[in-house]
Kinemage of the C-alpha trace (Angstrom):
@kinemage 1
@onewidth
@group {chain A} dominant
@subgroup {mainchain}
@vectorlist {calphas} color= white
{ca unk a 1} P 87.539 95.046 132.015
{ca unk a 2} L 83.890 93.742 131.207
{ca unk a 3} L 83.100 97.662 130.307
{ca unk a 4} L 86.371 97.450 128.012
{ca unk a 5} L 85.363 94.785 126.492
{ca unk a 6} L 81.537 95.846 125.536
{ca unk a 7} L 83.234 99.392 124.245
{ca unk a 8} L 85.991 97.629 122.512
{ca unk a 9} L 83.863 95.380 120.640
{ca unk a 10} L 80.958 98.292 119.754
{ca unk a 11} L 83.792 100.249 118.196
{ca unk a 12} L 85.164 97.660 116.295
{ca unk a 13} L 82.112 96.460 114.662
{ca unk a 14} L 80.712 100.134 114.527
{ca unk a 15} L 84.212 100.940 112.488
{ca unk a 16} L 83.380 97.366 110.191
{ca unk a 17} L 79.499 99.128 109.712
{ca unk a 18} L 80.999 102.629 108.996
{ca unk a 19} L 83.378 101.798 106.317
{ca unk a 20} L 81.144 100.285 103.664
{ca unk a 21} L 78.349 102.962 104.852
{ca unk a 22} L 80.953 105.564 104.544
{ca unk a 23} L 82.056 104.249 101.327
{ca unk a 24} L 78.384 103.986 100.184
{ca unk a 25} L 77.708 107.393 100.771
{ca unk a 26} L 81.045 108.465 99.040
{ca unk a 27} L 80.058 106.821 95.954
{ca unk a 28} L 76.588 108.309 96.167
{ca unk a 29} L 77.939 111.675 96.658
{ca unk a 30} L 79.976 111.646 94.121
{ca unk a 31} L 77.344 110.293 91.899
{ca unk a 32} L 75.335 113.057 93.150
{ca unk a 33} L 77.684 115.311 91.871
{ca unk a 34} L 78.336 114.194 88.610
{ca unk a 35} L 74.832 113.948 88.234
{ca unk a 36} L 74.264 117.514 88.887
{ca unk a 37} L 77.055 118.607 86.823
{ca unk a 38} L 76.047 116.036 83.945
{ca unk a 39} L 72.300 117.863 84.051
{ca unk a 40} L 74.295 121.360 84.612
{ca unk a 41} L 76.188 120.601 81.911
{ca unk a 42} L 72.952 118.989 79.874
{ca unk a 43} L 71.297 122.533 80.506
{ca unk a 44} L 73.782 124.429 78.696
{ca unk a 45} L 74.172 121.489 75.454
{ca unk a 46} L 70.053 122.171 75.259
{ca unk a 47} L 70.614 125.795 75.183
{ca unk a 48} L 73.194 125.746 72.635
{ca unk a 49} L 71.279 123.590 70.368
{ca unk a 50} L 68.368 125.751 70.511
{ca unk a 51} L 70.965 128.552 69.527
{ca unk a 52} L 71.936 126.363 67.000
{ca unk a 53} L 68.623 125.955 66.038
{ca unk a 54} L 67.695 129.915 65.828
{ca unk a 55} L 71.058 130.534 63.905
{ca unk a 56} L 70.615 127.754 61.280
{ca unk a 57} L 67.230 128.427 61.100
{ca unk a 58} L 67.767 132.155 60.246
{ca unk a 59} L 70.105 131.010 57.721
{ca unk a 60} L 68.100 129.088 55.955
{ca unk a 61} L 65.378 131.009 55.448
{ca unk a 62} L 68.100 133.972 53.766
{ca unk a 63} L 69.219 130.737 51.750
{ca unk a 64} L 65.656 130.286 50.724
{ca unk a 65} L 65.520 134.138 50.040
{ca unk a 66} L 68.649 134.597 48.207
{ca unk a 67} L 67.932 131.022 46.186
{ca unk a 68} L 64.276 132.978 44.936
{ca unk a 69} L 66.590 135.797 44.054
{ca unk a 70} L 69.080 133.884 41.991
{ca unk a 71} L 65.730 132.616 40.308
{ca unk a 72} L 64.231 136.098 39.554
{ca unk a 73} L 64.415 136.963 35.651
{ca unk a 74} L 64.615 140.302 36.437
{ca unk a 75} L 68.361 139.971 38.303
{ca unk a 76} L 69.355 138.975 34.171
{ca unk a 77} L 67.281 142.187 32.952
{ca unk a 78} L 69.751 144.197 30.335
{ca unk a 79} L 69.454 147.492 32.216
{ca unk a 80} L 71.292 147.715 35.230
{ca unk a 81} L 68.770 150.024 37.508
{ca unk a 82} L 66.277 146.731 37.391
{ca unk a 83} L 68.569 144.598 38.690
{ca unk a 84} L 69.555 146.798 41.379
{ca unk a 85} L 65.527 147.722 41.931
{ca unk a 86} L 65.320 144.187 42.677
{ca unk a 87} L 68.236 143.328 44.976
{ca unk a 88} L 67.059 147.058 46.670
{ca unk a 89} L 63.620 145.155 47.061
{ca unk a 90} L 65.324 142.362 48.377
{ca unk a 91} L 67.162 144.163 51.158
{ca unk a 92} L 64.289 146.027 52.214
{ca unk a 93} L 61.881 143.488 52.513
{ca unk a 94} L 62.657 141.500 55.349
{ca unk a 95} L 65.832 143.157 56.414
{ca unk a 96} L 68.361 140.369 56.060
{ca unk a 97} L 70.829 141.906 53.940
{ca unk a 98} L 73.008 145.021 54.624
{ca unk a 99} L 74.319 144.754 51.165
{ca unk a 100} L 74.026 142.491 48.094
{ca unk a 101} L 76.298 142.512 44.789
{ca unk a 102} L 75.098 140.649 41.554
{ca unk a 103} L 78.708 139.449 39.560
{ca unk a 104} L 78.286 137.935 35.822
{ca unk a 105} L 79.670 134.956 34.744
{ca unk a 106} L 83.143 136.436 34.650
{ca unk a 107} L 83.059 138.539 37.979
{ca unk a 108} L 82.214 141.968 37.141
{ca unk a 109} L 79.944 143.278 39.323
{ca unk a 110} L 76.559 143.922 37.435
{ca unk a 111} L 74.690 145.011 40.613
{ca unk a 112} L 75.346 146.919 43.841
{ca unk a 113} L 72.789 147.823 46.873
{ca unk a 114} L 73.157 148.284 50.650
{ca unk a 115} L 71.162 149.621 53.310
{ca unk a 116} L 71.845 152.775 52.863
{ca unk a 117} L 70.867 152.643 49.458
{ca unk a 118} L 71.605 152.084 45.882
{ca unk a 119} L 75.410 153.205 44.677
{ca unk a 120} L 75.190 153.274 40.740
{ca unk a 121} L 77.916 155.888 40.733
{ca unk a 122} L 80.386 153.808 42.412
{ca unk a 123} L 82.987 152.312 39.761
{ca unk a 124} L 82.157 148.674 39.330
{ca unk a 125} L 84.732 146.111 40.961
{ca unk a 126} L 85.848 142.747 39.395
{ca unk a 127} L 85.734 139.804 41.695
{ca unk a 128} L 86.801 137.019 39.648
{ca unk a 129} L 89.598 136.296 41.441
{ca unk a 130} L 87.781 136.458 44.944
{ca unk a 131} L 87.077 133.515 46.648
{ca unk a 132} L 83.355 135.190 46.505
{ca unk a 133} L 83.590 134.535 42.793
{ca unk a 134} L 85.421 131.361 41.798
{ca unk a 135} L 84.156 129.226 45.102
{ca unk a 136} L 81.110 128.954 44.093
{ca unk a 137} L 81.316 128.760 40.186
{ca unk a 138} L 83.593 125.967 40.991
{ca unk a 139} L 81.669 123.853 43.567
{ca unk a 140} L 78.160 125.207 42.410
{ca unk a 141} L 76.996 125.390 45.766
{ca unk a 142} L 77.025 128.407 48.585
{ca unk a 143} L 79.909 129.965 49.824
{ca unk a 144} L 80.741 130.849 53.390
{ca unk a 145} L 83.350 133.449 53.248
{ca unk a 146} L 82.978 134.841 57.352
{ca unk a 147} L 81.998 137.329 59.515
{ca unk a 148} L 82.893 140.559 59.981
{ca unk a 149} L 81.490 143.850 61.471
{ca unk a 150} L 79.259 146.871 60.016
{ca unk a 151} L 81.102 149.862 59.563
{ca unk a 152} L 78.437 151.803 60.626
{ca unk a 153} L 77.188 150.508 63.729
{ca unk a 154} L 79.720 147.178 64.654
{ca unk a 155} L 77.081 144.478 63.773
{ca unk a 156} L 78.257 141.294 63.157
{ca unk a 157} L 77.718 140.585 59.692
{ca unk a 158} L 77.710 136.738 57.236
{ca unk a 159} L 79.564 137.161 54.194
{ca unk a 160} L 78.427 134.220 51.663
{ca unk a 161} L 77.869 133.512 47.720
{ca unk a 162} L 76.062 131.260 45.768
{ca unk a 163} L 75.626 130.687 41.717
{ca unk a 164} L 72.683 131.669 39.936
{ca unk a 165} L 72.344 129.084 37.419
{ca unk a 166} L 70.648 128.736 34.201
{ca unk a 167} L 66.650 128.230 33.876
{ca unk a 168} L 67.618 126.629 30.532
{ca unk a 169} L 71.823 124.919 31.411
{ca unk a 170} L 71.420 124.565 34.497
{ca unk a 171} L 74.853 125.829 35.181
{ca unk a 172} L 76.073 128.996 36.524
{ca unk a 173} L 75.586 132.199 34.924
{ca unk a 174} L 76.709 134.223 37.792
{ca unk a 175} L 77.342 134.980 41.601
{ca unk a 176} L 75.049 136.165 43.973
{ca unk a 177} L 77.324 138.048 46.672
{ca unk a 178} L 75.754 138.927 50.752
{ca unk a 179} L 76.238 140.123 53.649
{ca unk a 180} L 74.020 138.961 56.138
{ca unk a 181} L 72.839 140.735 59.487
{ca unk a 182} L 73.350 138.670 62.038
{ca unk a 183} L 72.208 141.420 64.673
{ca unk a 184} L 68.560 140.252 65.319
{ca unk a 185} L 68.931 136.452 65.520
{ca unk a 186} L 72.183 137.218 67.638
{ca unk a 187} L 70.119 139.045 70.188
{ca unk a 188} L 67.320 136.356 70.322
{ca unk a 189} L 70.011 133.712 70.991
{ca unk a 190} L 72.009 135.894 73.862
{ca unk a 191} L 68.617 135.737 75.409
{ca unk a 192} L 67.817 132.872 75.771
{ca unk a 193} L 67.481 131.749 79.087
{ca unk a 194} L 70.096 129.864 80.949
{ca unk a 195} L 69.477 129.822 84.611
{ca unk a 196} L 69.646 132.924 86.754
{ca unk a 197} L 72.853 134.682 85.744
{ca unk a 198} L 74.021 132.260 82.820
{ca unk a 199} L 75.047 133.391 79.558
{ca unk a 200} L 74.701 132.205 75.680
{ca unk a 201} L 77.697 133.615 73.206
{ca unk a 202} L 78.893 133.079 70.106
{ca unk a 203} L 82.535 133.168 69.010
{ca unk a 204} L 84.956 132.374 65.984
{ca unk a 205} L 87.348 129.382 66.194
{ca unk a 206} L 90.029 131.636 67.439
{ca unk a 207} L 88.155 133.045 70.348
{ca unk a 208} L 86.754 136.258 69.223
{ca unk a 209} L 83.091 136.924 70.392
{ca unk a 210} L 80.607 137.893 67.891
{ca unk a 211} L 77.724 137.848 70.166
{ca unk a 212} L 77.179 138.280 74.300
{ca unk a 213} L 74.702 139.499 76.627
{ca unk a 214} L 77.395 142.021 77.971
{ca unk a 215} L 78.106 144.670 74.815
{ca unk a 216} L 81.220 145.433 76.303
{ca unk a 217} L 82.771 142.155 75.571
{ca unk a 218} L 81.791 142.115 71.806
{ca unk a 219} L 85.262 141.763 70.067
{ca unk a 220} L 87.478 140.660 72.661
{ca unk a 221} L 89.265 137.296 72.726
{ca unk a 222} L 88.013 134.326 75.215
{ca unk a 223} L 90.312 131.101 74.464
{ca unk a 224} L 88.031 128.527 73.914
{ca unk a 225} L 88.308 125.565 76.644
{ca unk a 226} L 90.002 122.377 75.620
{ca unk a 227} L 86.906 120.336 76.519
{ca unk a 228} L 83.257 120.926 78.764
{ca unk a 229} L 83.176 121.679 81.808
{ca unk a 230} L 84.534 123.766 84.299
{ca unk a 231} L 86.608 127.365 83.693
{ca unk a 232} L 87.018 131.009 84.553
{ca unk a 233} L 85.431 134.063 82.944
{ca unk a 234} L 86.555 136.632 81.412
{ca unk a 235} L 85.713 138.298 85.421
{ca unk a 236} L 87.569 135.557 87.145
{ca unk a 237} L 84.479 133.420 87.822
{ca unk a 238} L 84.351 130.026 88.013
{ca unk a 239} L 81.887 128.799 85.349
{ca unk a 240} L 80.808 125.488 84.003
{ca unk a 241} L 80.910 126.198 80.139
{ca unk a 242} L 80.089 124.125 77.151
{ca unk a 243} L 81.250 124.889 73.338
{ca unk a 244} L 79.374 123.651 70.825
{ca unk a 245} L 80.400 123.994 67.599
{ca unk a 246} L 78.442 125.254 64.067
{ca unk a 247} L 80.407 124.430 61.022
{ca unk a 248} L 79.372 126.208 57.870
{ca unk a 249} L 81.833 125.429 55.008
{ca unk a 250} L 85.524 126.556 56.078
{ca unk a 251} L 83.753 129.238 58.638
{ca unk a 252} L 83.341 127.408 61.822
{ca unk a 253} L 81.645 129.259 65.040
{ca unk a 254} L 80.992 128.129 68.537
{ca unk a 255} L 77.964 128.696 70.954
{ca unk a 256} L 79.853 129.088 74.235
{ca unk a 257} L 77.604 128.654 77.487
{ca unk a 258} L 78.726 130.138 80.671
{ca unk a 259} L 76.756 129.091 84.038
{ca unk a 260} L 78.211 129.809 87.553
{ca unk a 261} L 79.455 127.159 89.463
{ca unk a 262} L 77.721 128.657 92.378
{ca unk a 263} L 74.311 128.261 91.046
{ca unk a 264} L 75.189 124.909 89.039
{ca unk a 265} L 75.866 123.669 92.573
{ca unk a 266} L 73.026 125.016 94.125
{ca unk a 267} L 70.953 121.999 93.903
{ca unk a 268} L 74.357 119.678 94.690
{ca unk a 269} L 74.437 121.331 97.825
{ca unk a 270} L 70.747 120.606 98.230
{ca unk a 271} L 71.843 116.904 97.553
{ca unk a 272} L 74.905 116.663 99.627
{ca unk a 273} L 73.039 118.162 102.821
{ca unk a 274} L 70.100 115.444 102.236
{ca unk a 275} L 72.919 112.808 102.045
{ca unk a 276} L 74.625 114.014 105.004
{ca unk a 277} L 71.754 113.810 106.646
{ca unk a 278} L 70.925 110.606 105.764
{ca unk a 279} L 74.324 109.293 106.778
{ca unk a 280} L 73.918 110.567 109.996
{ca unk a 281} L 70.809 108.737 110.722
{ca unk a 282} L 72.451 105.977 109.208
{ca unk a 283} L 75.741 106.232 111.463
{ca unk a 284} L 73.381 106.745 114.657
{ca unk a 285} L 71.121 103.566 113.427
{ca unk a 286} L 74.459 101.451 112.543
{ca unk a 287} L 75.968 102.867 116.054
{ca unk a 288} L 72.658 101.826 118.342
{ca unk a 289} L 72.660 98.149 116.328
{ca unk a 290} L 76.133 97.925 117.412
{ca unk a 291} L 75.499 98.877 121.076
{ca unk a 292} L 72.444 96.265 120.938
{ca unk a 293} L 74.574 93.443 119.323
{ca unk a 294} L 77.922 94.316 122.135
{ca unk a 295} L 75.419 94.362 124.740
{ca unk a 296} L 74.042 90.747 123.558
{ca unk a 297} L 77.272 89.245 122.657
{ca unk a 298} L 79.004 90.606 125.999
{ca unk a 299} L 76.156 90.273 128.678
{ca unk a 300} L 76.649 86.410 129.699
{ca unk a 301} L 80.461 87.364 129.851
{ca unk a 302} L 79.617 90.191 132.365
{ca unk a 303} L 76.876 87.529 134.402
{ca unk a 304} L 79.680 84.769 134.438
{ca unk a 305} L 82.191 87.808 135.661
{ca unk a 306} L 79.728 88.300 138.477
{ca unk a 307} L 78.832 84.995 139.207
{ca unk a 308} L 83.174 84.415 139.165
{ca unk a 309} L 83.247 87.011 141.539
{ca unk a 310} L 80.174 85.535 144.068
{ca unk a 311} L 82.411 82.397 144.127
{ca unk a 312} L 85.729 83.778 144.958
{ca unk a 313} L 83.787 84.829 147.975
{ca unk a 314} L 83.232 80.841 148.618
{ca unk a 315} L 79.739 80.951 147.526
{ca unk a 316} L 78.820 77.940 146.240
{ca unk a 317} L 74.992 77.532 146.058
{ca unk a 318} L 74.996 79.788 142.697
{ca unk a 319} L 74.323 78.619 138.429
{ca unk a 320} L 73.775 81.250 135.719
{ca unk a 321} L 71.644 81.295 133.145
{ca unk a 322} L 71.919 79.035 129.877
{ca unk a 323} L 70.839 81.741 127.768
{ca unk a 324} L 73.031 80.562 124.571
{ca unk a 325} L 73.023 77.942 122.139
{ca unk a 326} L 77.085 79.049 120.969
{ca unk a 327} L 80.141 79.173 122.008
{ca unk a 328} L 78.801 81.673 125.088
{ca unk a 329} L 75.939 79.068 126.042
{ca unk a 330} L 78.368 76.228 126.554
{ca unk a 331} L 80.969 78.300 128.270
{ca unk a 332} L 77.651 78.775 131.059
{ca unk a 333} L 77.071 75.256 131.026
{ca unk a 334} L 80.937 74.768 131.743
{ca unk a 335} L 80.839 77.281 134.509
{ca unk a 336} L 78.036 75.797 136.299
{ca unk a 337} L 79.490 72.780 136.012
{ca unk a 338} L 82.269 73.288 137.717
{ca unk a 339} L 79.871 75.071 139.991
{ca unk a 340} L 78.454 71.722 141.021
{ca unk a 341} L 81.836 70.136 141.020
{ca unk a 342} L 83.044 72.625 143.649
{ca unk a 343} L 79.804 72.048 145.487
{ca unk a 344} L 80.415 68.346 145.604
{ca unk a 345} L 84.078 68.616 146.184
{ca unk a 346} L 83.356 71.053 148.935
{ca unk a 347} L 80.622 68.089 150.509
{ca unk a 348} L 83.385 65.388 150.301
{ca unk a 349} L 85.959 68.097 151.968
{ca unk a 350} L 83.614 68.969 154.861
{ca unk a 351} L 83.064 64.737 155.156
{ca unk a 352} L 86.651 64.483 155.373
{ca unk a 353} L 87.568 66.908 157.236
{ca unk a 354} L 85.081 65.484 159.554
{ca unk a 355} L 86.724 62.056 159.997
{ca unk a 356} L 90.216 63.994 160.121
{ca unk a 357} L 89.045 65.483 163.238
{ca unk a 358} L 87.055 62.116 164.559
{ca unk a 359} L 90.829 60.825 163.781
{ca unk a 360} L 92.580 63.718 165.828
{ca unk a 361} L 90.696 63.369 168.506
{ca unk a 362} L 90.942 59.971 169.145
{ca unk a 363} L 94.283 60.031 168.520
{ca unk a 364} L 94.575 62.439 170.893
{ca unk a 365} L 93.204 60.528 173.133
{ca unk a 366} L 95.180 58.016 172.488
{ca unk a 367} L 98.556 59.877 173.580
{ca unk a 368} L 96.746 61.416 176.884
{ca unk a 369} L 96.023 57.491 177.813
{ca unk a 370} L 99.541 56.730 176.409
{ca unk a 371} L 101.425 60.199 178.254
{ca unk a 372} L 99.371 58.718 181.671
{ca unk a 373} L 100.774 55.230 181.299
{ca unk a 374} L 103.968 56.485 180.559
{ca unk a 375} L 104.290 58.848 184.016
{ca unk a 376} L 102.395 55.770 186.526
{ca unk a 377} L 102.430 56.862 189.998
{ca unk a 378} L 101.692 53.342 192.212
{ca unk a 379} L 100.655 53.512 195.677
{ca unk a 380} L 102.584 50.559 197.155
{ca unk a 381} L 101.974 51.927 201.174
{ca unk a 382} L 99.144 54.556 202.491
{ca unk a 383} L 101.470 57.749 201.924
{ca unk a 384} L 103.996 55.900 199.257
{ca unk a 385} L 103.816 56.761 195.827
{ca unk a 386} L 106.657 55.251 193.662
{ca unk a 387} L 107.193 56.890 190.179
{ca unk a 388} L 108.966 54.332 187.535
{ca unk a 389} L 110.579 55.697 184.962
{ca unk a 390} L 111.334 54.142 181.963
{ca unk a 391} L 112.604 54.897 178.884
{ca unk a 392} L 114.309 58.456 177.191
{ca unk a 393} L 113.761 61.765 179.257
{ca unk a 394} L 113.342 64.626 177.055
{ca unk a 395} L 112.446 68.544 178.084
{ca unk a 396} L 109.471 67.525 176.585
{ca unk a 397} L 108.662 64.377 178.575
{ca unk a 398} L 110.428 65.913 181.555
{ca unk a 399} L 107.488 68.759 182.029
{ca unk a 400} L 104.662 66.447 181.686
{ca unk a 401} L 106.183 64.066 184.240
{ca unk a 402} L 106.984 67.172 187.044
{ca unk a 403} L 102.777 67.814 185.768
{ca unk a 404} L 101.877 64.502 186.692
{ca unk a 405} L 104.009 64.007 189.188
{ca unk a 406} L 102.464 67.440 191.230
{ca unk a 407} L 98.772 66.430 190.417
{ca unk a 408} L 99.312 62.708 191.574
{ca unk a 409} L 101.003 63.805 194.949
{ca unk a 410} L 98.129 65.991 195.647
{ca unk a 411} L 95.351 63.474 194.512
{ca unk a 412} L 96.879 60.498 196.617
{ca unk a 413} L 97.758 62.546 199.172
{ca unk a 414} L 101.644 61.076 199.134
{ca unk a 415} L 103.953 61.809 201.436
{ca unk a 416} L 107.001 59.605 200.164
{ca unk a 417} L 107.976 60.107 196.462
{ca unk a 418} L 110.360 57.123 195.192
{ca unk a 419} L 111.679 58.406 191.668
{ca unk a 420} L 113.016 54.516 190.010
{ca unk a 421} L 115.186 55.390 187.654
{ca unk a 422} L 116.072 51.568 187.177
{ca unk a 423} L 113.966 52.030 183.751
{ca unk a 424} L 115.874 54.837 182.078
{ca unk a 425} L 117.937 53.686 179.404
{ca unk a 426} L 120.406 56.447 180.052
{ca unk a 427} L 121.241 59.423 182.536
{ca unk a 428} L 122.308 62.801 181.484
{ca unk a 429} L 122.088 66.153 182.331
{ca unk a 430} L 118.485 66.970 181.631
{ca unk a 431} L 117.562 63.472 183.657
{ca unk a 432} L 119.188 65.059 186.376
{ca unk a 433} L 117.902 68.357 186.328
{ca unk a 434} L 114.641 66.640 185.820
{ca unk a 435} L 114.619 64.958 189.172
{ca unk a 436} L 116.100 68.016 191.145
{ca unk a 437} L 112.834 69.832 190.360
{ca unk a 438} L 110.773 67.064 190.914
{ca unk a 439} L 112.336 66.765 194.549
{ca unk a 440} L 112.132 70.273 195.078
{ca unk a 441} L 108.445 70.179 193.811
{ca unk a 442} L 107.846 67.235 195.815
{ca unk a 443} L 109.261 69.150 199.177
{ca unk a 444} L 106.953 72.412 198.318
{ca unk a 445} L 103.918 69.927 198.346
{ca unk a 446} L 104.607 68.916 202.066
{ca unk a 447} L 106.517 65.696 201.221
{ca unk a 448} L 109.756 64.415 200.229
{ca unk a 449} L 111.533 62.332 197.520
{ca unk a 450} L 113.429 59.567 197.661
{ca unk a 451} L 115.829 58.262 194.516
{ca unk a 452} L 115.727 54.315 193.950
{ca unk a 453} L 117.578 52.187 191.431
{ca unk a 454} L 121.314 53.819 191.296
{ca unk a 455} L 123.656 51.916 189.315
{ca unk a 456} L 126.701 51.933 189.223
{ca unk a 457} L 126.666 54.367 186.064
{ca unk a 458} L 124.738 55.518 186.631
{ca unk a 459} L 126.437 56.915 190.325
{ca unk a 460} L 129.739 57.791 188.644
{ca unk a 461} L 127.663 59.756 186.509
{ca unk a 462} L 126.449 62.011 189.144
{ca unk a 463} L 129.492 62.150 190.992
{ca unk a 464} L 131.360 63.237 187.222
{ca unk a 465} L 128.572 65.522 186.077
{ca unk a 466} L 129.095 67.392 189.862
{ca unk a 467} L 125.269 67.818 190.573
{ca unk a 468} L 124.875 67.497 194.044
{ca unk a 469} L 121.536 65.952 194.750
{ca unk a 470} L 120.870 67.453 198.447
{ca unk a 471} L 118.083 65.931 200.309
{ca unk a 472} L 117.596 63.405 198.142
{ca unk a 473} L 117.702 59.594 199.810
{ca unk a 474} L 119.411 57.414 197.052
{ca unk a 475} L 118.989 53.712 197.370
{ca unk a 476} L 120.432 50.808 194.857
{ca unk a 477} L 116.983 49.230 193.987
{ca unk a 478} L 113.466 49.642 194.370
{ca unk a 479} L 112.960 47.490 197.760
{ca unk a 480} L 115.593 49.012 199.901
{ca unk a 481} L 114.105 52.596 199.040
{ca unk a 482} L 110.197 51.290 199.544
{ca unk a 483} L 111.944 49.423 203.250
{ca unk a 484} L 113.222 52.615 204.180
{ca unk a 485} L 110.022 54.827 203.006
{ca unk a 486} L 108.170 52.842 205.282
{ca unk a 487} L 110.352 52.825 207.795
{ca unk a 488} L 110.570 56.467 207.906
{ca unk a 489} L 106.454 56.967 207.568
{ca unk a 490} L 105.986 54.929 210.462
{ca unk a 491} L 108.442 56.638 212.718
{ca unk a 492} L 107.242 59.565 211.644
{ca unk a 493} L 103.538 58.344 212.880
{ca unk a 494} L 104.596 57.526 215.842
{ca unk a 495} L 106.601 60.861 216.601
């Protein structure tokens, strides 16, 4: 029970240390991993803001180049083959441009070059009413039109506008139409790096990709998530991806990060093994406190079990320890309390038992000197007992007198027995029988009995009850029978 106890009580307060610990460690497992997938997550918002950064950046500086354009006299000249030397300069200088169109104030195209070279025999188009044209005449500022693909080789290509205004107005005196290659800044942002197998794309607002590491996935559609976090790949992988989106006028594109949740959780697994382990060692710390704290709490129960046990078996000379100041401690004082009470209980027991027995004994005493004066045998003649009785005969009372009787005959050496039964306060059966045996008794000891004190009662009695009381001399009272014992002992000496 004591063992019960002790494992009962190490169990409950192990379960009362495990549930906050376990709780604990939930919460800092769980902050673990949205920590790791926050930084994951981080990772891939840095990454797309340094795509950001390469894409505006590129954009800028063609701004900056097409703005030195749109200030260049010579795109005004009167003869068409210098403004298309200069736009032709223009494309081939840095490489920026696959093709650039000049429009006048009204939208006819004034000037036409792409990469492949100068078309002056191409009819002239009229772009006035192209968004290319009246966009930026009406809002005076660049144009984002989109992006499509080269003809010639798929590359993802801007198309934008701006005005070329007036050195002397200030106001527009024309559009400046381009398409920009995209191809080269494209490739330096699919690059960069992102983990071990992550990837950096870039796609429209409905999905199409422009730009990703994997060629064979340029054009195709990937839905764009609803918000951060974690998806599936175009291969059925489970990624962590983050949009982040790059407005330019009405054209708005996404960088789309992809990392794989199996090495975004690489270091959470790290984390959760370190954590496990920690709880463990926790758990086996929390569970050997327990043990310790059972064992304190339960030891005096198990000594005062013992001790319980030691006096059951009636030993009394036994205290335990006070080794408590609670509840515990004063439940030992208690105990050896009632330790000492026993002890002095048991003293006062043993003292009375002792006068009991002083008591017995002399009562005892008592009724052997009371059983002796109630069976008298009196020598009234050398060889003549008589034997009064007086009183009730019982069984009882009828042994010890045939007892007496026997031992006195012997002792006094009798050889006339007078039974007086002039004392008896009445005569029945077991009287009778009573004083047959003690005649017969009386005869097997060498002498004989004679019957004194028959009343008249106590003679119809006899002759009713039919007991025939052969060789037995009755005589009225107690002198005729003691006459006639003597009588008979002295003829019987001189025979």
């Amino acid at each position: 029970m004591t063992r019960s106890l002790r494992l009962a009580l190490t169990l409950f307060m192990l379960a009362l240390s495990l549930i906050p610990a376990l709780s604990v460690a939930m919460v800092f497992s769980l902050g673990i991993f949205q920590k790791e997938r926050d930084l994951a997550l981080d990772l891939q918002r840095q990454s797309s803001e340094r795509a950001q950064d390469l894409l505006l950046g590129y954009l800028d500086g063609v701004q900056a180049e097409l703005n030195a354009l749109a200030m260049n006299r010579q795109l005004r000249a009167e003869v068409r083959t210098e403004r298309e030397a200069l736009l032709r300069q223009t494309v081939f200088y840095r490489g920026n441009f696959d093709e650039l169109i000049y429009l006048s104030m009204l939208g006819g195209e004034q000037a036409y070059v792409t990469r492949l070279g100068v078309t002056t025999e191409r009819t002239p188009r009229n772009l006035s009413d192209n968004p290319l044209f009246f966009e930026p005449i009406r809002t005076g500022r660049i144009y984002y039109h989109g992006v499509e693909r080269s003809v010639l080789n798929g590359e993802p290509l801007l198309v934008l506008s701006l005005p070329t205004l007036s050195t002397i107005t200030s106001h527009a005196n024309g559009v400046l139409v381009a398409r920009v290659r995209l191809g080269r800044v494209l490739n330096q942002i699919t690059r960069l790096p992102l983990g071990e197998r992550g990837a950096i794309m870039l796609s429209d607002d409905a999905g199409q990709i422009i730009a990703h590491p994997n060629p064979d996935l340029l054009g195709s559609v990937a839905p764009l998530p609803p918000a951060d976090g974690l998806a599936v790949n175009a291969f059925g992988e489970r990624i962590l991806q983050v949009r982040y989106p790059i407005s330019m006028g009405p054209i708005k594109l996404f960088v789309r990060t992809e990392l794989p949740l199996e090495e975004a959780d690489a270091n959470l697994r790290e984390a959760l093994v370190t954590a496990t382990v920690l709880l463990l060692i926790l758990t086996l710390a929390i569970a050997v406190l327990c043990i310790l704290i059972a064992r304190r709490i339960t030891q005096p129960v198990v000594d005062l079990a013992a001790a319980a046990r030691r006096l059951s078996a009636g030993e009394l000379e036994l205290a335990v320890a006070v080794t408590r100041r609670d509840e515990l401690g004063e439940l030992q004082t208690t105990f050896n309390q009632m330790v000492s009470n026993l002890r002095g209980q048991r003293v006062a027991l043993e003292a009375r038992t002792d006068e009991l027995q002083a008591s017995v004994e002399r009562q005892q005493a008592l009724l052997d000197t009371v059983a002796r004066l109630s069976i008298p045998l009196l020598p009234v003649w050398e060889g003549v007992v008589v034997l009064p009785l007086v009183g009730h005969v019982d069984e009882a009372r009828g042994a010890d007198l045939l007892a007496a009787l026997m031992q006195g005959v012997v002792e006094r050496r009798a050889r006339v027995v007078i039974l007086d039964i002039t004392g008896l306060s009445s005569l029945d059966d077991t009287v009778l029988h009573t004083l047959i045996q003690a005649a017969q008794a009386i005869k097997l000891l060498g002498a004989h009995a004679v019957l004194a004190g028959i009343s008249a009662d106590a003679a119809q009695y006899v002759v009713a009850s039919g007991v025939e009381l052969k060789g037995l001399a009755c005589y009225r009272d107690l002198a005729s029978a003691t006459t006639a014992a003597i009588g008979d002992l002295g003829r019987s000496s001189r025979v």
